[in-house]
FIGU-549927 format. One record per residue: x, y, z of N, C-alpha, C in turn. Coordinates in steps of 0.1 Angstrom, whole numbers, padded with zeros to 4 digits, always signed. Layout:
XYZXYZXYZ
...
//
This chain:
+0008-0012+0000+0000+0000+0000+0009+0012+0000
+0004+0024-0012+0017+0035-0012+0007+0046+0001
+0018+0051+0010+0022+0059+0020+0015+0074+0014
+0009+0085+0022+0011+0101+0015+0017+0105+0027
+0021+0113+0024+0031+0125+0032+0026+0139+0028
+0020+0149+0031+0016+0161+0027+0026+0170+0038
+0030+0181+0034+0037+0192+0040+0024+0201+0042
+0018+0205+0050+0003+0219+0049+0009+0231+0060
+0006+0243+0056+0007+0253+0064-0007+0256+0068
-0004+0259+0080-0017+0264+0089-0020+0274+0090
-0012+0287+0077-0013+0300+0080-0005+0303+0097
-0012+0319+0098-0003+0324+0111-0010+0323+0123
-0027+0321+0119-0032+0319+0134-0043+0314+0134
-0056+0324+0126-0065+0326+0123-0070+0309+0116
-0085+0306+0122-0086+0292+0113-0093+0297+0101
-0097+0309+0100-0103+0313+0086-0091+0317+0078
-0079+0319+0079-0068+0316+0070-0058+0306+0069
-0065+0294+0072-0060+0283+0066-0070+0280+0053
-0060+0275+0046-0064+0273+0032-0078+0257+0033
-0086+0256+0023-0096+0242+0023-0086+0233+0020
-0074+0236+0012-0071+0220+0009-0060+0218+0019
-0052+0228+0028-0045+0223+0038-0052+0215+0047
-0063+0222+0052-0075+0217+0061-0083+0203+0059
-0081+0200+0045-0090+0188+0041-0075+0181+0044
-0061+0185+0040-0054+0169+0044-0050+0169+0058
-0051+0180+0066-0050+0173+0078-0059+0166+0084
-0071+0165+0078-0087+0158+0084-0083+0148+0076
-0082+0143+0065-0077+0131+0061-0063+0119+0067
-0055+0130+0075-0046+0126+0077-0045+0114+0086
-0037+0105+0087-0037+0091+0101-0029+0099+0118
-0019+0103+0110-0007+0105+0119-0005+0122+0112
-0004+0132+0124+0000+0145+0118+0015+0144+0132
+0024+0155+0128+0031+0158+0133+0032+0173+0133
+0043+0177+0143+0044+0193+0138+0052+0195+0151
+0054+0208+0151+0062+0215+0163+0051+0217+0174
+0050+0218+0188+0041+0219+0199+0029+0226+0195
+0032+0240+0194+0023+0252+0193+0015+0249+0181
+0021+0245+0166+0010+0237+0160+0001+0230+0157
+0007+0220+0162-0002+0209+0166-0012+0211+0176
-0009+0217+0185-0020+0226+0194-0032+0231+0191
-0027+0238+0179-0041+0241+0172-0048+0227+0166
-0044+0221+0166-0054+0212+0155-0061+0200+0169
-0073+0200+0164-0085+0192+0170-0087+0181+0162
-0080+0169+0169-0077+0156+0165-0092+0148+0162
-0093+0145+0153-0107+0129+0154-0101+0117+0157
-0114+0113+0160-0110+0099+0167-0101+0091+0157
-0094+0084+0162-0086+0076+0159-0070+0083+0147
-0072+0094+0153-0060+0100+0146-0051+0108+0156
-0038+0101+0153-0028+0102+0159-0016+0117+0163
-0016+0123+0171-0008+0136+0170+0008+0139+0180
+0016+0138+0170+0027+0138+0177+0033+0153+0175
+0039+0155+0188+0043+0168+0188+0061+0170+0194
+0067+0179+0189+0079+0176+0188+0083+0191+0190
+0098+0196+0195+0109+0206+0197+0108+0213+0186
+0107+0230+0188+0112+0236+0169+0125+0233+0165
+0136+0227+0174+0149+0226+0167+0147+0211+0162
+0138+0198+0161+0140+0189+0157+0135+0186+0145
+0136+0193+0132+0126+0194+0120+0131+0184+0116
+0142+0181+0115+0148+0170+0107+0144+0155+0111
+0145+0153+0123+0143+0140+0128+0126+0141+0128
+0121+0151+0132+0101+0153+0127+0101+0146+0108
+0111+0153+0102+0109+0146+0086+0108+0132+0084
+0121+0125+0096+0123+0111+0088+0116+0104+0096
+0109+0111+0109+0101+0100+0112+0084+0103+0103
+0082+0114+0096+0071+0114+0092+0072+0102+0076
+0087+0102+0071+0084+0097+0060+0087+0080+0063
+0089+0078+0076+0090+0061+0080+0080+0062+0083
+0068+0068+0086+0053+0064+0090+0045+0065+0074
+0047+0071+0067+0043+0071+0051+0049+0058+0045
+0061+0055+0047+0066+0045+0040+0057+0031+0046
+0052+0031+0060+0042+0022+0059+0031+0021+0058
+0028+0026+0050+0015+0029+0042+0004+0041+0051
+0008+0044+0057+0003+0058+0062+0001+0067+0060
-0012+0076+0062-0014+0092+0057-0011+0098+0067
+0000+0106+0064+0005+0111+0072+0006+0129+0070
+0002+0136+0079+0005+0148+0076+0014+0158+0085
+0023+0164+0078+0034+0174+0084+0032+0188+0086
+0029+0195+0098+0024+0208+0098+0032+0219+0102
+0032+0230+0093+0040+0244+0095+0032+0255+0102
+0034+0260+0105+0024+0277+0107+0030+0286+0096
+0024+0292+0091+0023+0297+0081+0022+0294+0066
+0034+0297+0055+0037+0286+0046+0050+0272+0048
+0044+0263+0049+0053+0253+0051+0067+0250+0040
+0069+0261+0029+0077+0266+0020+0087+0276+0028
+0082+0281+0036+0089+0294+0040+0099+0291+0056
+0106+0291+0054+0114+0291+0067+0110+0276+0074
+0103+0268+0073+0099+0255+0078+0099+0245+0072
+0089+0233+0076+0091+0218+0072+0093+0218+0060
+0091+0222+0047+0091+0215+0038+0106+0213+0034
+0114+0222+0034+0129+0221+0033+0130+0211+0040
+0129+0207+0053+0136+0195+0058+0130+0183+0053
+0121+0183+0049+0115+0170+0045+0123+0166+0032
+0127+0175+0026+0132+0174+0008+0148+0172+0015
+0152+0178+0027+0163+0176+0030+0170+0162+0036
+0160+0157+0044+0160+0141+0045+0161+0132+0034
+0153+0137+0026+0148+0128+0018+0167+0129+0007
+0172+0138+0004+0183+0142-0006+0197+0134+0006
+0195+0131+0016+0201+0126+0029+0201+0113+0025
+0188+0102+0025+0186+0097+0023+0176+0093+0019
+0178+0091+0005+0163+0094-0011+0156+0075-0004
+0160+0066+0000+0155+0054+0001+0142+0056+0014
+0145+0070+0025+0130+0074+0028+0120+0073+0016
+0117+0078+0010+0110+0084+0000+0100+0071-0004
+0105+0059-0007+0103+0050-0014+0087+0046-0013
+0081+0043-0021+0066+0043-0022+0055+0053-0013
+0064+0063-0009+0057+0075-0004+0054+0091-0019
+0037+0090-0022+0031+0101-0023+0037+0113-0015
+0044+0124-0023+0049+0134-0013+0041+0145-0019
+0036+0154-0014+0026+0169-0020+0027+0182-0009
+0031+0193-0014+0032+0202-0005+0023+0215-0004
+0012+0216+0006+0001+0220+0006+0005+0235+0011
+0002+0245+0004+0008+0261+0008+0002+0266+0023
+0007+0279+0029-0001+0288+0035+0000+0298+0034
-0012+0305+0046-0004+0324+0041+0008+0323+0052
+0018+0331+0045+0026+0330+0053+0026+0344+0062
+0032+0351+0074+0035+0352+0079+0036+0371+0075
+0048+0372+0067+0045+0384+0060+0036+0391+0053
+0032+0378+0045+0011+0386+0036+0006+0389+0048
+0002+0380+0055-0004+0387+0067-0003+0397+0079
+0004+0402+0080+0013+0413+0081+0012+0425+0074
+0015+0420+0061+0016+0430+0048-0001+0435+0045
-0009+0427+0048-0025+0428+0046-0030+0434+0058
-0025+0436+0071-0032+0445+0079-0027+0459+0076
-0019+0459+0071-0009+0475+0071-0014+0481+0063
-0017+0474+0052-0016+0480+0035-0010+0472+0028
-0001+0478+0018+0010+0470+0008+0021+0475+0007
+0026+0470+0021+0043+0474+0021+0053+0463+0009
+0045+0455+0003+0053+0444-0003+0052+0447-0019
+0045+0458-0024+0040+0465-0037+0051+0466-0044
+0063+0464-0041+0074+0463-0049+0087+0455-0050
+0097+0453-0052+0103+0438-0048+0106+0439-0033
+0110+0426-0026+0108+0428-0018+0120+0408-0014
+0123+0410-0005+0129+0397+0003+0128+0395+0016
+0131+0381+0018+0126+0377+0033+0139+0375+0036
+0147+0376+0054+0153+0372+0059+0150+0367+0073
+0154+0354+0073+0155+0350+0090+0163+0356+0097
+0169+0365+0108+0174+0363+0117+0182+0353+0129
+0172+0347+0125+0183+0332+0132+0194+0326+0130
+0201+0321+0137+0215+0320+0129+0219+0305+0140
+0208+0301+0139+0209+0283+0141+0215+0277+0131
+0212+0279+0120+0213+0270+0106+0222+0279+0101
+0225+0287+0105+0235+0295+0092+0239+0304+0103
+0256+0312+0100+0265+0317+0106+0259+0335+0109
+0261+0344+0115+0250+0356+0124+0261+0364+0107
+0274+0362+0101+0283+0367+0094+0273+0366+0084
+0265+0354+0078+0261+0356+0066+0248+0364+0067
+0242+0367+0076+0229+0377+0079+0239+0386+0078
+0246+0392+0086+0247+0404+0078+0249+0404+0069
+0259+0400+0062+0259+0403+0047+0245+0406+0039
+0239+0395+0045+0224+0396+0038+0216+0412+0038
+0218+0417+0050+0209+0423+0052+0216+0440+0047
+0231+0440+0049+0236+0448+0045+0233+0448+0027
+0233+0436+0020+0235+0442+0006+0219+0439+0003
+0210+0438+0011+0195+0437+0008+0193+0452+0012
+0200+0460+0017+0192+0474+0025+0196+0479+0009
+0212+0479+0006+0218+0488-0005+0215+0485-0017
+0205+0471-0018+0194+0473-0032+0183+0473-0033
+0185+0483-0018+0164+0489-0018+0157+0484-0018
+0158+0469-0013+0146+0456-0012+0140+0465+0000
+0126+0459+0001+0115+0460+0011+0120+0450+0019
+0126+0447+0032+0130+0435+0038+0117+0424+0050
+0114+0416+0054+0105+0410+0058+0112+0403+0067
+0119+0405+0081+0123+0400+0092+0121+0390+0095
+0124+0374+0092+0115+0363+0105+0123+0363+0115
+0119+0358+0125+0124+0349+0137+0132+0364+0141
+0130+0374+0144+0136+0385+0150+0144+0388+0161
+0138+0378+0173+0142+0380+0185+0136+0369+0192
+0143+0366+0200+0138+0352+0213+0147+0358+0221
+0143+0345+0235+0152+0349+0246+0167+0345+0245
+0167+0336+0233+0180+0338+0237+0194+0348+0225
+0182+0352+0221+0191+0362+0210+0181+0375+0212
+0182+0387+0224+0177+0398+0220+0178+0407+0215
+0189+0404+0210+0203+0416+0209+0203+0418+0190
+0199+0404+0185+0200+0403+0171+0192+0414+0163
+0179+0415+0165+0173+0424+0160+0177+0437+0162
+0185+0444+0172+0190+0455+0168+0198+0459+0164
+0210+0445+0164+0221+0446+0155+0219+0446+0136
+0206+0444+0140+0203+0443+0123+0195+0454+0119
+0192+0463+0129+0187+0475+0126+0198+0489+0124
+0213+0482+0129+0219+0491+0130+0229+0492+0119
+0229+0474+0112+0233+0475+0102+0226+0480+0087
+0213+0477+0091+0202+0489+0079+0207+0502+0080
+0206+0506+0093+0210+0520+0094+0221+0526+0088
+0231+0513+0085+0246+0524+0077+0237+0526+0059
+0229+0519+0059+0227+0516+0041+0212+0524+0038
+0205+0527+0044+0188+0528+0048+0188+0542+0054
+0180+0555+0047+0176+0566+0061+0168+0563+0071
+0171+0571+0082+0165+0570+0094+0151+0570+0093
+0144+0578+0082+0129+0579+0081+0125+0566+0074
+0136+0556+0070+0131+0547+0067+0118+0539+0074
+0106+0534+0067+0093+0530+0072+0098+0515+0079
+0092+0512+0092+0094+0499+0095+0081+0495+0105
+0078+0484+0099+0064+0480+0110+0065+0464+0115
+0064+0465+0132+0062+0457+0140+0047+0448+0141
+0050+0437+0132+0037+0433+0133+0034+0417+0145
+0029+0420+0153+0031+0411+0162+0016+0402+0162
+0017+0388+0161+0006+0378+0164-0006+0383+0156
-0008+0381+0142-0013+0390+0136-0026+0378+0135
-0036+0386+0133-0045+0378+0133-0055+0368+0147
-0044+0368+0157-0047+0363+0168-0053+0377+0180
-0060+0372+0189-0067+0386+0196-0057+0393+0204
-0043+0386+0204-0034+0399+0211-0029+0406+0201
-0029+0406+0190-0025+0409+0176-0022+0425+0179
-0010+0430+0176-0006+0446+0180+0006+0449+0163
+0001+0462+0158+0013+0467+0147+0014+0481+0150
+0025+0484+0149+0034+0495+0155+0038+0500+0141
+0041+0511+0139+0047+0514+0128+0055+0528+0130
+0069+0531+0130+0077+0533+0134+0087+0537+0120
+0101+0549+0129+0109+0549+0118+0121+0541+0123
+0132+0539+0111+0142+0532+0114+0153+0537+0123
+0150+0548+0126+0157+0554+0138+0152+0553+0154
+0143+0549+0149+0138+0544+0165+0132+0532+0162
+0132+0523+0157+0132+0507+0154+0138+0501+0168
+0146+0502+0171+0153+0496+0179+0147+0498+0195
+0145+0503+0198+0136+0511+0209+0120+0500+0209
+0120+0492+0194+0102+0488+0198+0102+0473+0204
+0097+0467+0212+0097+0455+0219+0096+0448+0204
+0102+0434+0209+0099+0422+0194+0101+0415+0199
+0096+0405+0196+0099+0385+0199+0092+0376+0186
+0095+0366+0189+0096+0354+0182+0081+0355+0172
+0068+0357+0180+0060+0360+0173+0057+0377+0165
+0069+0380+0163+0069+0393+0157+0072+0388+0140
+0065+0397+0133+0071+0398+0117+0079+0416+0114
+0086+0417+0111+0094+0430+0111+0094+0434+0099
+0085+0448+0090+0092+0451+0081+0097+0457+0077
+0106+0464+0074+0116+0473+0066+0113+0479+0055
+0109+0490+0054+0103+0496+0040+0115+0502+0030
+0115+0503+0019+0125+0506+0010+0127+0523+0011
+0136+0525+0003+0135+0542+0002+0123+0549-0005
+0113+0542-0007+0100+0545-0010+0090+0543-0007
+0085+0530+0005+0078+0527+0010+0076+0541+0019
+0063+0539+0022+0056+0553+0030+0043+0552+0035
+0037+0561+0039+0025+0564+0047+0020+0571+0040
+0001+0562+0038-0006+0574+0036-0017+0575+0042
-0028+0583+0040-0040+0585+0050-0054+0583+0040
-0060+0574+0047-0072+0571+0034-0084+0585+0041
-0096+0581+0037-0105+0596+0040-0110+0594+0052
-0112+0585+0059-0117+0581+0076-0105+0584+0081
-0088+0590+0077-0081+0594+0088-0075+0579+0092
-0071+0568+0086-0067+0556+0089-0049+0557+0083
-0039+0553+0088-0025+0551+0083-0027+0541+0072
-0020+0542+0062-0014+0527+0060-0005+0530+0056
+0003+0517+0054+0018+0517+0049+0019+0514+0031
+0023+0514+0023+0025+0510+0010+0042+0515+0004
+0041+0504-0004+0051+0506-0017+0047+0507-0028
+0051+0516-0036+0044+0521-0050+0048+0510-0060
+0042+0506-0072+0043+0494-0079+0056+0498-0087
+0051+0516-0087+0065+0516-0103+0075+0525-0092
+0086+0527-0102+0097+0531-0101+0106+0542-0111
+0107+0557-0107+0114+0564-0114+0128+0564-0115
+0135+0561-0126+0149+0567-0125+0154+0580-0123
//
């Protein structure tokens, strides 16, 4: 009997932004897995199985999802947000390129979400209206040397930047070091918005300049954006802020 394996994002909080077809494979699913807080959200039926696991263990969450597929099992793998974006589905593709004989008679399908920044980017306005990149902050899987780099030659080609993983307890320091490396490349009026737990009822966005960025509380459930040298504020007719980037571009 061939195994499925689905990757689904859960979106960022909200159950009305989970997508129908993430939703339909985790209700199909035998066995779901995911990181604690995850899986938390999801309301098991009978006879279906929920294992919940450490955010630092994605890798070993992969190969045991694709040894529970490989025996004929529906198995589903859950992210918060998009499961493309900073989460499971990389490690699952990454086990699997580890060792491709996981794989073997496992159905693999990778179910989208919203991720983290649209959602973010859709309470504000459209700070994302023009190119734009995402950087992690974390520097578990990769060296704090190559973020900067990152963020240094993302400020000096005017990207719109989209912050994950900004700040935890045990790195609080990172997010300002990366505000201060914007700062050599970025003006101070540069636009930056604190978008915290968006969508959930503590849900708070701040919107702020890059000179006082550093000054705004952030953690783990923060998304951070960084507006380009054209991102800006404007005021619709009720007197409301928003943030946007303009689509075009003058030389």
């Amino acid at each position: 009997m061939k195994g499925e394996l689905v990757i689904a994002g859960l979106g960022p909080g909200p159950e009305s932004w989970v997508t129908p077809a993430a939703r339909a494979a985790v209700e199909a699913a035998e066995m779901i897995l995911g990181y604690t807080p995850y899986v938390n959200r999801i309301a098991a039926r009978p006879g279906q199985v929920i294992e919940a696991s450490d955010n630092r263990e994605e890798l070993a969450r992969a190969k045991r999802a694709l040894a529970f597929a490989a025996e004929g099992k529906r198995v589903a793998v859950v992210s918060g947000g998009d499961p493309g974006v900073f989460a499971m589905a990389a490690a699952v593709f990454e086990a699997i390129e580890e060792s491709p004989a996981l794989s073997e008679g496992v159905d693999i399908r990778v179910e989208p979400g919203v991720t983290a920044m649209l959602a973010a980017a859709a309470r504000i306005g459209a700070p994302l209206g023009h190119d734009f990149c995402a950087i992690s902050l974390s520097d578990n899987l990769k060296p704090w040397a190559t973020i900067e780099k990152r963020l240094r030659l993302a400020g000096q080609a005017d990207f719109v930047i989209a912050l994950y993983n900004p700040a935890s307890k045990a790195r609080p320091q990172q997010i300002k070091q990366a505000f201060e490396i914007l700062s050599g490349v970025l003006p101070p009026e540069a636009v930056v918005v604190f978008a915290r737990a968006v969508g959930r009822s503590d849900e708070e966005i701040d919107v702020t300049t890059l000179a006082r960025a550093a000054d705004m509380p952030c953690d783990m459930r923060t998304l951070v954006i960084v507006g380009s040298r054209a991102t800006r504020q404007v005021k619709s007719a009720d007197g409301r802020a928003w943030v946007y980037t303009p689509r075009s571009e003058r030389s």
